[in-house]
C-alpha positions in Angstrom: 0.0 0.0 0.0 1.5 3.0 -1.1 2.1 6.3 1.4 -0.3 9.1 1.1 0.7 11.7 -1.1 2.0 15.1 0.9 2.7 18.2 -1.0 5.9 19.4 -0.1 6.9 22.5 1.4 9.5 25.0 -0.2 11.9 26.7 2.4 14.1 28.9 1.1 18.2 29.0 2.2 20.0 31.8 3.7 23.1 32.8 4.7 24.1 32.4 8.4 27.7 33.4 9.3 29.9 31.3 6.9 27.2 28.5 6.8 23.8 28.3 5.4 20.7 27.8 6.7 16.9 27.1 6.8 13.8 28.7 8.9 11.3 25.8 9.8 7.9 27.4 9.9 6.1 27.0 13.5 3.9 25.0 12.3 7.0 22.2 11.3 8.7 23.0 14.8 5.2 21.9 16.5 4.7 18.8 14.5 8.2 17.4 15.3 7.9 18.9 19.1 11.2 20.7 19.0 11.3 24.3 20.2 14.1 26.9 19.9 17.5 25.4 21.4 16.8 22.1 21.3 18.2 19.1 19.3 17.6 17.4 15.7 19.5 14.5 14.3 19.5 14.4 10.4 19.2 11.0 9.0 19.8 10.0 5.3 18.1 7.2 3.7 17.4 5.9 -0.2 14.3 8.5 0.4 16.0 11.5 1.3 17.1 13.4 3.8 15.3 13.7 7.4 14.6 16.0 10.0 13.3 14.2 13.5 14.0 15.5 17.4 17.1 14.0 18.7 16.0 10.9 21.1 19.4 9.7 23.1 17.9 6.4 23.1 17.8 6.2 19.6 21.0 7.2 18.7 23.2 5.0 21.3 21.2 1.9 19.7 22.1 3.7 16.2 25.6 3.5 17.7 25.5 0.0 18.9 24.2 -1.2 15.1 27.1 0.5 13.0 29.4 -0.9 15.6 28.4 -4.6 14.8 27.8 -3.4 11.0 31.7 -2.5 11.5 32.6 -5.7 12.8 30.6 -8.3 11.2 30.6 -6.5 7.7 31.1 -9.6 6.1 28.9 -12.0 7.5 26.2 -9.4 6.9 26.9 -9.3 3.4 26.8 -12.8 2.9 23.4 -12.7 4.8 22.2 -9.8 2.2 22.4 -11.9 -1.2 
């Protein structure tokens, strides 16, 4: 079953300091239930890029996985074919 379709938003880039940067409309802020100051992890998948509120428990078991990625790289590659 395929995901609803969701129009996209356009945000526009501007210049902050030397780096570059995007303003998240309040309405974005609420939905992810982030406010000003606290923290977002970016993730990057086949689908894109993503925006979610950081969750410590989420990225020590992200930590824990790329660890045993590291160190079993090639039984999991056997196991992906």
């Amino acid at each position: 079953m395929n995901a609803p379709f969701i129009p996209a938003k356009q945000l526009k880039l501007i210049k902050i300091g030397n780096s570059v940067g995007v303003i998240l409309p309040r309405e974005t802020l609420a939905k992810m239930g982030v406010e000003l100051g606290d923290t977002v992890d970016v993730t990057d998948s086949p689908e894109g890029i993503g925006l979610r509120r950081h969750d410590d428990g989420f990225a020590v078991q992200m930590e824990a996985a790329r660890e045993v990625m590291k160190r079993r790289r090639n039984a999991l590659r056997e196991l992906a074919k």
